[in-house]
C-alpha positions as CSV (number, residue, x, y, z in Angstrom):
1,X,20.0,-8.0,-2.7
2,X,22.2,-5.6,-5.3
3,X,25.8,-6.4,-5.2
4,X,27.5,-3.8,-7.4
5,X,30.9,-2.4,-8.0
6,X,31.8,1.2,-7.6
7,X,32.5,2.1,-10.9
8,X,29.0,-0.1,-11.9
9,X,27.4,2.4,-9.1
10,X,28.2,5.6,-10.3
11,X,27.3,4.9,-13.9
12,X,24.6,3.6,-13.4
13,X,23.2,6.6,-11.4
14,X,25.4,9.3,-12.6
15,X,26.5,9.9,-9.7
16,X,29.8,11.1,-9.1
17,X,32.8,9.4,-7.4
18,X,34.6,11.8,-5.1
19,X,37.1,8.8,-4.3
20,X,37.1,5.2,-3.4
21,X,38.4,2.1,-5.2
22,X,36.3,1.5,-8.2
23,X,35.9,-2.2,-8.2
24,X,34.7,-2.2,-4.4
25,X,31.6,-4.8,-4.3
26,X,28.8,-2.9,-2.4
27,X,26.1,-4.7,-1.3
28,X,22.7,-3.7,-0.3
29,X,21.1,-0.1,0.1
30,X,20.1,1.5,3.2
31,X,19.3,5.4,3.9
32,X,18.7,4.8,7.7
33,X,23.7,4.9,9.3
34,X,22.1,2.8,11.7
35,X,21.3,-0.3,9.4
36,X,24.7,0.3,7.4
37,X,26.7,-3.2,8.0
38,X,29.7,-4.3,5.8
39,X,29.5,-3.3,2.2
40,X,26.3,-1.2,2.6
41,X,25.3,1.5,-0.2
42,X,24.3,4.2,2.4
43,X,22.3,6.9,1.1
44,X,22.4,10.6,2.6
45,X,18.9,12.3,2.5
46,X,18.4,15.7,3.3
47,X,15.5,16.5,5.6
48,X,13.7,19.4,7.3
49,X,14.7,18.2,10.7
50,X,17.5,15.4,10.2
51,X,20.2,15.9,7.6
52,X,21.5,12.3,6.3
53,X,24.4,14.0,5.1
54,X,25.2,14.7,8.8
55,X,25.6,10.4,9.2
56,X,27.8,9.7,6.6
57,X,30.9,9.5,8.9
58,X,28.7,7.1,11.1
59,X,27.9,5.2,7.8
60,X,31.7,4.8,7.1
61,X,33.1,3.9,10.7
62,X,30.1,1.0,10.4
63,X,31.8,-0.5,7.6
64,X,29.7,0.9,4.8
65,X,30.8,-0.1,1.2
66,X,29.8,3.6,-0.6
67,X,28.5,6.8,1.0
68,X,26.1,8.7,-1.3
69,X,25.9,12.4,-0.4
70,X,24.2,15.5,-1.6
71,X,27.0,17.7,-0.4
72,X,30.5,17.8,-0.3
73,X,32.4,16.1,1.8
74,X,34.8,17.7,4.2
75,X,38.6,16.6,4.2
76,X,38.4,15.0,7.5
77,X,35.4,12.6,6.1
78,X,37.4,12.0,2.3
79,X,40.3,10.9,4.6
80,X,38.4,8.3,7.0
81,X,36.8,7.0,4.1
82,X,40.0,6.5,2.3
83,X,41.4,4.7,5.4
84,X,38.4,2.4,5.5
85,X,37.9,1.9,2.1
86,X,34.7,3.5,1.6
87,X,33.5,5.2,-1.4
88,X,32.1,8.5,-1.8
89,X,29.7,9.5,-4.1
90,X,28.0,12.7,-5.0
91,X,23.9,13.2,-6.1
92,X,21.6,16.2,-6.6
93,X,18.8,14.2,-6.3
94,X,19.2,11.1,-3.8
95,X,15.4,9.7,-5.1
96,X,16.3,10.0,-8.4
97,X,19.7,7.5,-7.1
98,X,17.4,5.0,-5.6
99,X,15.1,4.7,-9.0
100,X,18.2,4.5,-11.4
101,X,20.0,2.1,-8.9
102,X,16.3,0.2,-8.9
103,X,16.4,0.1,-12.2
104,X,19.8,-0.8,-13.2
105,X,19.4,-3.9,-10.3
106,X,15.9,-5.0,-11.7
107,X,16.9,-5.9,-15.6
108,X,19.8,-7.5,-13.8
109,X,17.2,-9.7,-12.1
110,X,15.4,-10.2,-15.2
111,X,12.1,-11.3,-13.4
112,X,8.3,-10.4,-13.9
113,X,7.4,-7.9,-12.3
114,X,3.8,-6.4,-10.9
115,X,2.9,-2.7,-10.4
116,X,-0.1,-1.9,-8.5
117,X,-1.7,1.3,-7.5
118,X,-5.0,2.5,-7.0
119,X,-7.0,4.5,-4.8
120,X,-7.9,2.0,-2.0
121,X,-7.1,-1.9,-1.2
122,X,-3.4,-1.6,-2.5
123,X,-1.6,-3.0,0.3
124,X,-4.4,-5.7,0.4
125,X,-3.9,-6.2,-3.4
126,X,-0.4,-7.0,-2.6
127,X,-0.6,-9.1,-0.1
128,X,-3.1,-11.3,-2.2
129,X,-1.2,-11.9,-5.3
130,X,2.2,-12.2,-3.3
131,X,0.8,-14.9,-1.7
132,X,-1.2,-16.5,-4.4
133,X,2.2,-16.1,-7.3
134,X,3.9,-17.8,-4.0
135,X,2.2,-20.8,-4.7
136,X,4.3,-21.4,-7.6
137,X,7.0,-19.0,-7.8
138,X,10.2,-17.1,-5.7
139,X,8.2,-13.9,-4.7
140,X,9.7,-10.4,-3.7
141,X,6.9,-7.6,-2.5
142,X,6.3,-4.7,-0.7
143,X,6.6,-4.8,3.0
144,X,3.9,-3.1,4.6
145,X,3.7,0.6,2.7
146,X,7.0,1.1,1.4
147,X,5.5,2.2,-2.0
148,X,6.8,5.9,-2.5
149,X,9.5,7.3,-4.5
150,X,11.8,5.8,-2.0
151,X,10.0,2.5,-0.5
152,X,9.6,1.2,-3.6
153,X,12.8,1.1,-5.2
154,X,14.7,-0.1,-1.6
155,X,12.5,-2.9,-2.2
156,X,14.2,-3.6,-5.5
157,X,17.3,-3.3,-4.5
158,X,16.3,-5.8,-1.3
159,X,15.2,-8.5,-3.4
160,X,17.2,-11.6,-3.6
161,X,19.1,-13.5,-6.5
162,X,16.8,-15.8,-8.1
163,X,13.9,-13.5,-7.7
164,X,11.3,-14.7,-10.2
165,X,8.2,-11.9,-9.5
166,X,8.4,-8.3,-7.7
167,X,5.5,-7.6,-6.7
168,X,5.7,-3.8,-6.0
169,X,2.8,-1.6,-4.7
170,X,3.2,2.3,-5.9
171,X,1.9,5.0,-4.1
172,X,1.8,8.7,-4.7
173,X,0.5,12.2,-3.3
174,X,1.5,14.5,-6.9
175,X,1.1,13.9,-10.4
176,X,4.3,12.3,-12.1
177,X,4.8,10.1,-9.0
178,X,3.9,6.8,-10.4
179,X,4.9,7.8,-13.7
180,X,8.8,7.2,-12.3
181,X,8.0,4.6,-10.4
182,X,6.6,2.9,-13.3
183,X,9.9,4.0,-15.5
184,X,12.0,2.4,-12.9
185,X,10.0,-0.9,-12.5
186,X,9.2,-1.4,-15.5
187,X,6.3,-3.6,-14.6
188,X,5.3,-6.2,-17.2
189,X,2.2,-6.6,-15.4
190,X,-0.3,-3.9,-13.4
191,X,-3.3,-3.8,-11.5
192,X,-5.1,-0.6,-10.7
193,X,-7.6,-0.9,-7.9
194,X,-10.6,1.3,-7.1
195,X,-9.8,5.2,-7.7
196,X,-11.4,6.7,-4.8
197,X,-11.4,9.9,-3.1
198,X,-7.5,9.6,-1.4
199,X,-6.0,12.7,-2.1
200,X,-8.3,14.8,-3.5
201,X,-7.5,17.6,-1.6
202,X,-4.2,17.6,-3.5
203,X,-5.8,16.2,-7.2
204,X,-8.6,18.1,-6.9
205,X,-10.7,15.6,-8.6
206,X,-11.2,11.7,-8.9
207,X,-10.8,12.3,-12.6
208,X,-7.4,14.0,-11.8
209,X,-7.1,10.6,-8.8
210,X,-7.5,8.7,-11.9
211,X,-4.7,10.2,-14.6
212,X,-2.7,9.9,-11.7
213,X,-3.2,6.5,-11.3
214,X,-3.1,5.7,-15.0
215,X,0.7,6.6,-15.2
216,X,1.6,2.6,-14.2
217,X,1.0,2.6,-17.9
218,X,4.5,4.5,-18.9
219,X,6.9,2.2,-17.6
220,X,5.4,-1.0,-18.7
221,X,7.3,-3.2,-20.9
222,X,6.9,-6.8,-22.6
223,X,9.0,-9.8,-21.4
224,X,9.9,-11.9,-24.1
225,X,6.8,-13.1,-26.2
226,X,4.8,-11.7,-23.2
227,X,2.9,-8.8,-24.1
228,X,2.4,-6.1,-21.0
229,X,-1.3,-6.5,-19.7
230,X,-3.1,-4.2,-17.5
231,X,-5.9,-5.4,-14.7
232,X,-8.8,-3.4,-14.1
233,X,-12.1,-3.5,-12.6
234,X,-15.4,-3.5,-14.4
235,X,-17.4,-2.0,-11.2
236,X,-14.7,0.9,-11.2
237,X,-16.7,3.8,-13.0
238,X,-13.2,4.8,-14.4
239,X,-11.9,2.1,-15.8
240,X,-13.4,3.0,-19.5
241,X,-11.7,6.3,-18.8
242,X,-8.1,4.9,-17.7
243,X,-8.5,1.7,-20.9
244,X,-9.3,4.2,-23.6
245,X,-7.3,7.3,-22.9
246,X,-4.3,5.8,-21.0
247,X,-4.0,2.0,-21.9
248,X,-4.9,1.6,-25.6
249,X,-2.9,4.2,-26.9
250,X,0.4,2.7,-25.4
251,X,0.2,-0.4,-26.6
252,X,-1.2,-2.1,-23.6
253,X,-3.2,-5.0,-23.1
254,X,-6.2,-5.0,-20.6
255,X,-7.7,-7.3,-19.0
256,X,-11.3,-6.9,-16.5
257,X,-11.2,-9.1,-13.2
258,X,-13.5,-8.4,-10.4
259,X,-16.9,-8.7,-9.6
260,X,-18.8,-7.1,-12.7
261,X,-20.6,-9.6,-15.2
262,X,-18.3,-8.2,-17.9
263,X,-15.4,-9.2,-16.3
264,X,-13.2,-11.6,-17.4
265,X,-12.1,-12.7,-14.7
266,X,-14.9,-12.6,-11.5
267,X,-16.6,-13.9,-8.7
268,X,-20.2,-14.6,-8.5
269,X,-22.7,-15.5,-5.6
270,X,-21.0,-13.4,-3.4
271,X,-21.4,-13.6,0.5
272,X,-20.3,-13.6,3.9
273,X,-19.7,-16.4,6.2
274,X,-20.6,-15.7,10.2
275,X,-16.9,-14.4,10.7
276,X,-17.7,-11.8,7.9
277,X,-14.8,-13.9,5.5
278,X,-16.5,-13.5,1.7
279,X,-17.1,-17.1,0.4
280,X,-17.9,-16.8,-3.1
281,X,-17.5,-18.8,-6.6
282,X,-14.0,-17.9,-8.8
283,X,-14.8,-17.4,-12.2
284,X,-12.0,-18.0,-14.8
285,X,-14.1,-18.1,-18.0
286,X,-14.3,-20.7,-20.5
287,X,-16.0,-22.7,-18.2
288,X,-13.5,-22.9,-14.8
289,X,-14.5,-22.2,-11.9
290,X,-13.8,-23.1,-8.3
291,X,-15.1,-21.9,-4.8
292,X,-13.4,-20.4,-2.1
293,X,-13.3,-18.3,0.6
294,X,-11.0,-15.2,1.6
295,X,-9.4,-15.4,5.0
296,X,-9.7,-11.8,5.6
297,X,-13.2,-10.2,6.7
298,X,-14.9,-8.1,4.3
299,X,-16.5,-8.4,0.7
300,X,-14.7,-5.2,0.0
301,X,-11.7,-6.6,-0.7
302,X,-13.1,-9.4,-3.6
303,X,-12.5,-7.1,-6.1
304,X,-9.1,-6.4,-5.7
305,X,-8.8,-10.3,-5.0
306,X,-10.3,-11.6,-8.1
307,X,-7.8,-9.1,-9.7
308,X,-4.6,-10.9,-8.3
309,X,-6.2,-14.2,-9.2
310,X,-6.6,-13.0,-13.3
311,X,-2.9,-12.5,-12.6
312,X,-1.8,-15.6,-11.5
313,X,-3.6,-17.1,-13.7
314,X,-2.5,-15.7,-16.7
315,X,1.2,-16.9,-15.6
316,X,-0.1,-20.2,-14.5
317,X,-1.1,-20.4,-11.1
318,X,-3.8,-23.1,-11.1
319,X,-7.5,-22.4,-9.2
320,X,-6.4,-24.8,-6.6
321,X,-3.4,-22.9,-6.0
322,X,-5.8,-19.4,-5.8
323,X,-8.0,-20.9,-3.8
324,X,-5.3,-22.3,-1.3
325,X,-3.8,-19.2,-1.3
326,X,-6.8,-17.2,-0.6
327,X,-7.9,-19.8,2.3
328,X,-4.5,-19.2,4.1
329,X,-4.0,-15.7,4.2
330,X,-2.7,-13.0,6.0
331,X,-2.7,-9.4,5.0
332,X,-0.6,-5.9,6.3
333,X,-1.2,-4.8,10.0
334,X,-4.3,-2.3,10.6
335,X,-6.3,-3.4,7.9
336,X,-9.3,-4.7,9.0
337,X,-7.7,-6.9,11.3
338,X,-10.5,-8.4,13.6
339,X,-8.4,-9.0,17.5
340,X,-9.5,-9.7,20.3
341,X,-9.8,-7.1,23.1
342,X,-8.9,-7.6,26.8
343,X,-12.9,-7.8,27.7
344,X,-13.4,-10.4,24.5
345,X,-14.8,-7.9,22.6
346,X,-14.3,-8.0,18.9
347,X,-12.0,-5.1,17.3
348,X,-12.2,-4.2,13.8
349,X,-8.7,-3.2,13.5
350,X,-8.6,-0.7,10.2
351,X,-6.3,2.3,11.7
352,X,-4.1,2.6,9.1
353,X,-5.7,5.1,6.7
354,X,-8.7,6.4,5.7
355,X,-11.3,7.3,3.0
356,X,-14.5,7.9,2.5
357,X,-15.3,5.1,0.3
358,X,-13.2,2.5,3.0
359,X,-14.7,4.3,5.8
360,X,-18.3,3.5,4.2
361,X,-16.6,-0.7,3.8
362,X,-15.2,-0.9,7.2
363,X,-19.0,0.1,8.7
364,X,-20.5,-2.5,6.1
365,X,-18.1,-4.9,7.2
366,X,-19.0,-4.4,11.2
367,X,-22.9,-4.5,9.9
368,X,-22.1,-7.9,8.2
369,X,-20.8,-9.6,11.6
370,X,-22.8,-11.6,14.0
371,X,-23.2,-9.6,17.5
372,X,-25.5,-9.9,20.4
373,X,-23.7,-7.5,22.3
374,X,-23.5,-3.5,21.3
375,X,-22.3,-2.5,17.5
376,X,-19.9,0.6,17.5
377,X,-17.7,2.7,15.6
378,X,-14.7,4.7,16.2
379,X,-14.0,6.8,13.1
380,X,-11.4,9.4,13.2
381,X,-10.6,12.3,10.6
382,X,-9.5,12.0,7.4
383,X,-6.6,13.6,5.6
384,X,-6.0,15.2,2.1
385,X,-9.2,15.6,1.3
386,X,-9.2,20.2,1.1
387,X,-12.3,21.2,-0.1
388,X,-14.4,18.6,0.0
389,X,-13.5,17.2,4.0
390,X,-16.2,19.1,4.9
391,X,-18.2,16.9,2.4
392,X,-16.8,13.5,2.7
393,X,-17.2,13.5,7.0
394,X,-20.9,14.8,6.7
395,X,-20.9,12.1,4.3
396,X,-19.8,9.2,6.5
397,X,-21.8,10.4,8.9
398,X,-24.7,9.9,7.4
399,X,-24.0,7.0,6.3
400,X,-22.8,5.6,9.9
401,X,-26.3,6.5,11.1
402,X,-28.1,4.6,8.5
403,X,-26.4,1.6,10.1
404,X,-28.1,1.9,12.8
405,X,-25.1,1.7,15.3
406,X,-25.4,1.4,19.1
407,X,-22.7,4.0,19.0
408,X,-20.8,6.2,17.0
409,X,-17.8,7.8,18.5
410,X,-15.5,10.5,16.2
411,X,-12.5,11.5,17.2
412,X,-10.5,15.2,16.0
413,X,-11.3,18.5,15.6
414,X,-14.2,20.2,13.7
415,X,-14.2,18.1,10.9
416,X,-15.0,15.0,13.4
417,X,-17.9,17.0,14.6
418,X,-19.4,17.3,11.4
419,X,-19.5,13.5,11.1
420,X,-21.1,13.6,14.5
421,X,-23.7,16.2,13.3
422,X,-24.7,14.7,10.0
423,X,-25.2,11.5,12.0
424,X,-27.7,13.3,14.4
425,X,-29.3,14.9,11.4
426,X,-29.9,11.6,9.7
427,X,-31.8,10.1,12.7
428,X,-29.0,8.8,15.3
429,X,-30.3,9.3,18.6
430,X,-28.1,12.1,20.5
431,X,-26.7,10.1,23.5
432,X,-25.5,7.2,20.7
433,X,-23.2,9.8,19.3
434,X,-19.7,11.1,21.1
435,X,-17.0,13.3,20.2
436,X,-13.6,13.1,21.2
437,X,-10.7,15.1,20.7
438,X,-7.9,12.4,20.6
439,X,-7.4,8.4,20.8
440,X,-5.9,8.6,24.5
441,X,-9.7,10.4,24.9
442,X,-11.3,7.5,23.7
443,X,-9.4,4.8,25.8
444,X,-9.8,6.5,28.9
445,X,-13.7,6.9,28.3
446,X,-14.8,3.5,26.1
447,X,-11.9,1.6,26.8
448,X,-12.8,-0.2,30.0
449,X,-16.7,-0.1,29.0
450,X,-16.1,-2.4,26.2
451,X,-18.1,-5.9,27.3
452,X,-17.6,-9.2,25.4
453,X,-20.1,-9.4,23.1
454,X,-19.1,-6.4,21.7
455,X,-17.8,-5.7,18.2
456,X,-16.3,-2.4,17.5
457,X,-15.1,-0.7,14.0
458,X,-11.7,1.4,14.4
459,X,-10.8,3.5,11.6
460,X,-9.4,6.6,11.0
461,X,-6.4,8.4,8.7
462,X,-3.1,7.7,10.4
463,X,-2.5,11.2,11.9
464,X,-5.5,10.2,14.1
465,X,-3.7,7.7,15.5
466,X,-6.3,5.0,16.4
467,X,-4.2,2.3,16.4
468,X,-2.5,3.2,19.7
469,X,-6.4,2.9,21.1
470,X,-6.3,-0.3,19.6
471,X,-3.3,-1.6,21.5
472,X,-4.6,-0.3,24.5
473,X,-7.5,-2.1,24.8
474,X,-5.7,-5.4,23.4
């Protein structure tokens, strides 16, 4: 993790030193007093309900190395810090801080480094190529969704000596977002996943989804004779888009991977073995090729896959190595995580988040799964989608019914109920269609009915919270 002197701190930041000794080594960066140990950057956030600033004595009588503020200090709080040897620093911006201290910390690594964004599969991305680039070099990623203007660069600054690739996932909700991410990454290396319909109640548009996206491309730099290369998709219908009017222009290198027979990079004979795990053939081009199988459920996620492959490849992870990789692994919690439930029953575990375009996976994913027991899907709301929610639910609604599901439960308000009436309008027969108005609704009516042979999708946006259902029927 960063180990940085005061002085060292405040330039590179421009923050400024209310008092402390300026050769003090700091090490590490947390915005949370209660992780603060010796030597910790601690980081004052103001919030709507909990003012960081309010900690910073806390930070300081825990040993912390610098307190970063955003107001100033009082005399009491100059003089304990002066008798415990802890900096203070002032900001405007505390997220503008973290991406400068990022920064700064990052060309002092002087490793590779990964960007990726997209729409949907980004975490899963992630967790692919960190564990594929594992196979031949000291990784650093993104744990679980820290990929915002302030997950990402604490993940920087948490990296190890000796790191040789960051793999960092970005994440946004506005324009400009990944653009600073990007700035303060610097990633000499990017993969953009499928742009879907997340967000587009703030965007307004995929189109805008997509320029939002394509910012990855401002911050990327060369490394050495290593020119900056960008991964796309060839089934993404804005990929042309995003290489022409984004990519090209800066100077970037781009590279297809996925499933498309333009790709570069991409897997053929695609299908699914009785656990629903894709088992397909990887291929490099030029003749190399190798099978394997993914060890999470889903053909969904061979795209985004194949992607992280064309990756580490290009820096010279060998197919045995991919395919090794991909055989052994293990992705983020609540991603179509199939568990077991106390009656044996199978549970598609993809709470997390939600889209319309993963919402339509996760229901081809339960269709793709051996069952002689009853096929059912819990599907709650999903978030940021304005205008078009209306849309998108009566959208997976239908779609749910064409799958010809034993049962389709939705869970929320009025929006769920349009998912539940679009289903009925496609077909579904009425007493194969509930509605509930929360997850603790759903346990207490489906959770003790669930019978072994059962195999149920759970999936919903976050503020739906379907993953408590899942742990109580676990």
């Amino acid at each position: 993790m960063i180990e940085i002197a005061v002085n060292n701190l405040a330039a590179a930041t421009g923050a400024r030193t209310v008092t402390g000794e300026v050769d003090r080594v700091c090490r590490g960066c947390v915005i949370d007093s209660r992780q603060v140990e010796e030597g910790t950057i601690f980081v004052a956030f103001p919030g709507e309900n909990v003012d960081g600033n309010d900690f910073a004595s806390r930070a300081v009588q825990s040993g912390a190395g610098a307190v970063v503020m955003t107001r100033e200090p009082d005399a009491e709080l100059v003089s304990l810090a002066q008798d415990k040897g802890c900096a203070i620093l002032l900001t405007d911006d505390p997220e503008e801080f973290l991406l400068r201290l990022a920064h700064a910390y990052r060309l002092e690594l002087g490793c590779l480094v990964v960007g990726i964004t997209g729409s949907i599969g980004k975490t899963t991305t992630k967790d692919v190529l960190a564990a594929v680039l594992a196979k031949r070099y000291r990784v650093w990623a993104t744990k679980g969704n820290f990929n915002n203007l302030i997950g990402m660069p604490l993940t920087v600054l948490s990296a190890p000596a000796g790191t040789e690739v960051l793999v960092l996932e970005m994440g946004m909700n506005h324009f400009h977002e990944i653009e600073r991410l990007s700035q303060s990454a610097n990633p000499n290396l990017a993969i953009v996943s499928k742009i879907g319909t997340s967000h587009i109640g703030i965007l307004g548009s995929r189109e805008n989804i997509a320029r939002a996206k394509a910012e990855i491309v401002q911050g990327m730099c060369a490394a050495g004779d290593f020119l900056p290369l960008l991964v796309l998709g060839g089934e993404d219908d804005f990929t042309p888009f995003i290489r022409d009017t984004f990519a090209q222009p800066a100077g970037i290198d781009v590279m297809l991977a996925g499933v498309s027979d333009d790709d570069e990079v991409r897997a053929r004979e695609v299908r699914v073995d009785d656990e629903g795990r894709p088992v397909f053939t990887l291929d490099f081009g030029q003749g190399e090729t190798i099978d394997t199988m993914l060890a999470i459920p889903g053909v969904q996620s061979v795209p985004n896959a194949v992607k992280a492959a064309a990756v580490a490849y290009r820096l010279g992870v060998t197919p045995e190595q991919i395919d090794a990789a991909f055989r052994g692994l293990t992705i983020t919690g609540h991603r179509q995580e199939i568990k077991r439930a106390k009656s044996g029953a199978r549970i598609i575990d993809d709470s997390y988040n939600a889209s319309a375009e993963s919402m339509a996976a996760g229901l081809d994913l339960l269709c793709s799964l051996s069952c002689t027991g009853s096929r059912m899907a819990i599907l709650g709301e999903m978030g940021e989608m304005g205008d078009e929610a209306p849309r998108m639910h009566e959208l997976v609604g239908a779609y749910a019914a064409a799958k010809k599901l034993d049962m389709l439960a939705c869970v929320g308000g009025e929006l769920a109920q349009l998912m539940a009436d679009a289903a009925r309008m496609m077909g579904m027969d009425e007493d194969r269609i509930q509605v509930f108005s929360d997850y603790q609704q759903v346990l207490d009516r489906m959770g003790g009915a669930l019978e072994k042979h059962d195999v149920v999708l759970v999936k919903g946006s976050r503020f739906v919270e379907l993953d408590r259902f899942v742990e109580g029927v676990c």
